[in-house]
C-alpha positions as CSV (number, residue, x, y, z in Angstrom):
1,X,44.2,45.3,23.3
2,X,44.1,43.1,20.2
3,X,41.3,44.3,17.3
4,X,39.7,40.7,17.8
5,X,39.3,41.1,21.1
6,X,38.1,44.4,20.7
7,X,35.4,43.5,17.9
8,X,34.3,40.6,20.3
9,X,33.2,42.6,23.0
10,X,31.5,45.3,21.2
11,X,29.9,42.9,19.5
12,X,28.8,41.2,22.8
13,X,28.0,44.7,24.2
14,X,25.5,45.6,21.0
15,X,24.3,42.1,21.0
16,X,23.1,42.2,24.5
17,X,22.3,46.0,24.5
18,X,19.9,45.3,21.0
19,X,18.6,42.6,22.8
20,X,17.4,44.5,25.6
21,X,16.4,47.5,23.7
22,X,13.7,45.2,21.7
23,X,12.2,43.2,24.7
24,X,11.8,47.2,26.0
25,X,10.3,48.6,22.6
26,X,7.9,45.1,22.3
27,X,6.9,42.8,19.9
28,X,5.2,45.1,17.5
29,X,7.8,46.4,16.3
30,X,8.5,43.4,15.1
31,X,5.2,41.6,13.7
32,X,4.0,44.9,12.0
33,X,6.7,46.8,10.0
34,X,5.0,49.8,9.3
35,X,7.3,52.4,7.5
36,X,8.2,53.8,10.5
37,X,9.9,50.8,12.4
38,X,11.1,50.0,9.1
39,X,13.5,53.3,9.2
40,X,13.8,52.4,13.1
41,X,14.8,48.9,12.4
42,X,17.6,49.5,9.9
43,X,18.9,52.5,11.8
44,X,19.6,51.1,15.0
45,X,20.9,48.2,12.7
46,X,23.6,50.4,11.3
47,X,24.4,51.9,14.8
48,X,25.4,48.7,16.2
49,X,26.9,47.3,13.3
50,X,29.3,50.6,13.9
51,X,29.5,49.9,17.3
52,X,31.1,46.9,16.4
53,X,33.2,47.0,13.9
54,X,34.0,50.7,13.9
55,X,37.8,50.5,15.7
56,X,38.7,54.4,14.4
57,X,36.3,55.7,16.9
58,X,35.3,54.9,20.9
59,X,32.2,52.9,21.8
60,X,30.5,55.0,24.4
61,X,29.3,57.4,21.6
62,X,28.1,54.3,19.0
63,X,26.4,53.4,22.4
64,X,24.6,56.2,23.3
65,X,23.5,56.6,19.8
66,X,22.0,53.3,19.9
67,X,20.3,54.2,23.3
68,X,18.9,57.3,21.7
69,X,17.3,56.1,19.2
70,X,16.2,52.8,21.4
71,X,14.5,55.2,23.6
72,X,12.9,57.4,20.6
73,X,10.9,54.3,19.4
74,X,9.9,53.6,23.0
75,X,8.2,56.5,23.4
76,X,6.8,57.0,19.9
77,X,5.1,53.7,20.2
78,X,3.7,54.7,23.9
79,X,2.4,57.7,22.0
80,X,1.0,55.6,19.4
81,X,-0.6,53.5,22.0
82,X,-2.2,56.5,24.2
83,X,-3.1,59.2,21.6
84,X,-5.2,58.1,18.2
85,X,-4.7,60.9,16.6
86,X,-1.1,61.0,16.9
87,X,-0.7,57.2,15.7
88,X,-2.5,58.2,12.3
89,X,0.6,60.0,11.6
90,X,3.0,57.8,13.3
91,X,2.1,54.6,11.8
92,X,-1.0,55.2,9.4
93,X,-4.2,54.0,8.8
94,X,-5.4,51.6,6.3
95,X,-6.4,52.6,2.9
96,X,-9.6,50.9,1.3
97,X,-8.5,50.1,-2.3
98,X,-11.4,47.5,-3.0
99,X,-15.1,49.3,-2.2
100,X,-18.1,47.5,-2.8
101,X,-16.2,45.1,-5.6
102,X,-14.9,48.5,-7.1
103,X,-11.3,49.4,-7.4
104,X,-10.7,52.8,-5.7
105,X,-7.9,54.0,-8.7
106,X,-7.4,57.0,-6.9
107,X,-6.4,55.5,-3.5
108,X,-3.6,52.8,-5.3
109,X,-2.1,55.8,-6.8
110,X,-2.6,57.8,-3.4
111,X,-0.7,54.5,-2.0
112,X,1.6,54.2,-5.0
113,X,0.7,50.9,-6.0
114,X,-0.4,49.3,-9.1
115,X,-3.3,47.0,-9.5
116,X,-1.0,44.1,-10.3
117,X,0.0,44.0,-7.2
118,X,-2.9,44.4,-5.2
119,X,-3.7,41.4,-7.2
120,X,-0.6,39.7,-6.4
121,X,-1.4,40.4,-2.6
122,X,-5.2,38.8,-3.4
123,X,-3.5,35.5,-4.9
124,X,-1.8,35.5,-1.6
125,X,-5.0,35.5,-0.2
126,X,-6.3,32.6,-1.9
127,X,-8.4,34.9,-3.8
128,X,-7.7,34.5,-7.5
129,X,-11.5,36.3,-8.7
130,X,-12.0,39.8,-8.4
131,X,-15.9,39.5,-8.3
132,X,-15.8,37.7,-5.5
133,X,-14.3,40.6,-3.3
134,X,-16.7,42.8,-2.0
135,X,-13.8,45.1,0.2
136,X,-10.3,45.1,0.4
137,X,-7.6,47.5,2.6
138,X,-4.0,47.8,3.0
139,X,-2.8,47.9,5.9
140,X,0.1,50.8,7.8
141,X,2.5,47.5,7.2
142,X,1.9,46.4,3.7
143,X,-0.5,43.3,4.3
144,X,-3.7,43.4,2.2
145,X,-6.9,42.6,4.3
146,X,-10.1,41.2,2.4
147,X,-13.7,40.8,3.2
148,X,-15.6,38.6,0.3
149,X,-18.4,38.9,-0.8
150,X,-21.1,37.1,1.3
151,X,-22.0,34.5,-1.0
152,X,-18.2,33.8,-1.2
153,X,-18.1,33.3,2.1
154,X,-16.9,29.7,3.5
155,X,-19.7,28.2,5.4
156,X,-18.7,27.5,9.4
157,X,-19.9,24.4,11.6
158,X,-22.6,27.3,13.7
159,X,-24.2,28.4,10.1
160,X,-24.9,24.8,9.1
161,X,-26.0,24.0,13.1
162,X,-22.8,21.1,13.4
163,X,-21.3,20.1,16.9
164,X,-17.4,20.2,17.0
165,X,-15.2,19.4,19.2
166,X,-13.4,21.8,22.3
167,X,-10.7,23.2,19.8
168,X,-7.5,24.7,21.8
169,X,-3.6,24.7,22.4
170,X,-1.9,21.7,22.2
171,X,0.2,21.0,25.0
172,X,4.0,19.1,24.6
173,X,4.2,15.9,26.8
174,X,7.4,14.7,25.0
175,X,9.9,16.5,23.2
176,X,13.3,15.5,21.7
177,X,12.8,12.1,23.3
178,X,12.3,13.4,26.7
179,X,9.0,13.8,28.5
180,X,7.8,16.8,29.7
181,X,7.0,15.7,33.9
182,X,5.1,19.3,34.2
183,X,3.1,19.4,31.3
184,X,1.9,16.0,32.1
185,X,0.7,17.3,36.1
186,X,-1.1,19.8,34.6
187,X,-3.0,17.5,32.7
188,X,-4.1,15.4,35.5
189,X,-2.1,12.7,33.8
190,X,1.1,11.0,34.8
191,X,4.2,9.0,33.5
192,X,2.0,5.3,33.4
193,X,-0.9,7.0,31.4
194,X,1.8,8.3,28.6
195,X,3.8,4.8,28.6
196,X,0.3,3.1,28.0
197,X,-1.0,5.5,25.5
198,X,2.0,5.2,23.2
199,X,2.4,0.6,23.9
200,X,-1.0,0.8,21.7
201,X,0.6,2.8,19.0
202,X,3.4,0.2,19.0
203,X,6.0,2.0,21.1
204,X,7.9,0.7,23.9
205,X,10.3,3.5,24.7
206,X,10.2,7.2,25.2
207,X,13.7,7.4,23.3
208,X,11.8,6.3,20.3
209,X,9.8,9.1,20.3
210,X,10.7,12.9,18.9
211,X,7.9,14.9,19.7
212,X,4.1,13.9,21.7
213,X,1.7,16.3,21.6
214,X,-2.4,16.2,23.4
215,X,-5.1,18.8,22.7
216,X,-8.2,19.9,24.7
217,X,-10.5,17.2,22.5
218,X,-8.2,14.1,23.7
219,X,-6.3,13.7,20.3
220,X,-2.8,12.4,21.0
221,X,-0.2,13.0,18.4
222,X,2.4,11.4,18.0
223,X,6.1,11.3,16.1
224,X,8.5,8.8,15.9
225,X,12.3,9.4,15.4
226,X,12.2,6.4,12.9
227,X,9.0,7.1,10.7
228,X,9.4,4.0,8.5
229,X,8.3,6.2,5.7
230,X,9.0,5.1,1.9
231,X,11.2,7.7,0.5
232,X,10.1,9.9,-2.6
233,X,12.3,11.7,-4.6
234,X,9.8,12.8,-7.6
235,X,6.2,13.4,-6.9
236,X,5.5,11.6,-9.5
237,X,6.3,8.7,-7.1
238,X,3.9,9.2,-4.9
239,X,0.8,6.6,-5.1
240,X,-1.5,7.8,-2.2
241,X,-4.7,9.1,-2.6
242,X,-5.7,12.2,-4.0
């Protein structure tokens, strides 16, 4: 058999088989690289790379390897997920590095990191004043989470006794110029109600439109494939307000 052909289906075969694998192992292993998916991650990485490209050697064993260690995260994460105790070894526990507005030195170097950059991770935050943190920890993955200090604290609509509006999802009633039929039942609305809605925003077709969006309050958004907008090249150009 040709190499091509050859590197085309074990690619296909890794493709599919990784794809699998990860819908198996779940999400997290995605949204919080701790060290230990990290090493997980770039493993089975390099084992279907192999699989692939690898032509000196048969693809069962490059398979199996991949299974292996596939299998491996799945149950160390169902570990995680049962037992407590062994998840603190598995994927750690965060480390307070900010107590009381006091910089635990011991910890960083515990954690091996420097106070620039536990400052870097606060700037990140939006936090750009040291005194106005009152705790701070990071996290098995790396993130930095922060707790200001009380009178730093934004102020929300319940402390200051506002109404707001029913704040939600919004749901996609047109999309790419094409309108979204089921969307639009489950909303109790219908084809007519859309066509009206958009004639008093000046639009006469659906094909004009890219993308319609309503949320729980009754807001309709709406975006045109032909914005009309005047083109900026410097921001210096821009007049609007500030």
């Amino acid at each position: 058999m040709d190499e091509g052909l050859v590197v085309i289906v074990r690619a296909v075969i890794g493709f599919f088989s990784l794809l699998i694998f990860a819908r198996i192992i779940g999400k997290e292993q995605i949204s919080q690289l701790n060290f230990f998916d990290y090493v997980l991650g770039i493993t089975i990485g390099s084992i279907a790379a192999s699989l692939t490209t690898d032509l000196s050697s048969r693809a069962w064993p490059h398979w199996v390897g991949l299974l292996t260690w596939c299998l491996l995260g799945y149950i160390m994460n169902s570990i995680s997920l049962k037992w407590r105790y062994a998840a603190k070894y598995l994927e750690g526990e965060p480390t307070i590095v900010i107590m009381n507005g006091k910089i635990m030195e011991k910890a960083l170097k515990k954690q091996k990191y420097q106070i620039s950059e536990v400052l870097e991770l606060l700037r990140n935050k939006g936090v750009f004043d040291l005194t106005q943190v009152d705790f701070a920890l990071i996290e098995p993955n790396g993130q930095l989470s922060v707790l200001l200090k009380p009178e730093h604290l934004p102020l929300t609509p319940k402390e200051m006794k506002i109404a707001v509006s029913p704040s939600g999802i919004s749901t996609e009633l047109v999309y790419d110029g094409i309108i979204i039929e089921e969307n639009l039942r489950q909303l109790n609305k219908d084809k007519a109600w859309l066509l009206k809605e958009l004639k008093k925003q000046g639009i006469k077709k659906i094909s004009e439109v890219f993308l319609v969006t309503l949320n729980p309050a009754g807001s309709l958004y709406v975006d045109r494939y032909e914005d009309h907008l005047t083109k900026i090249t410097d921001i210096g150009d821009y007049k609007g307000p500030y």
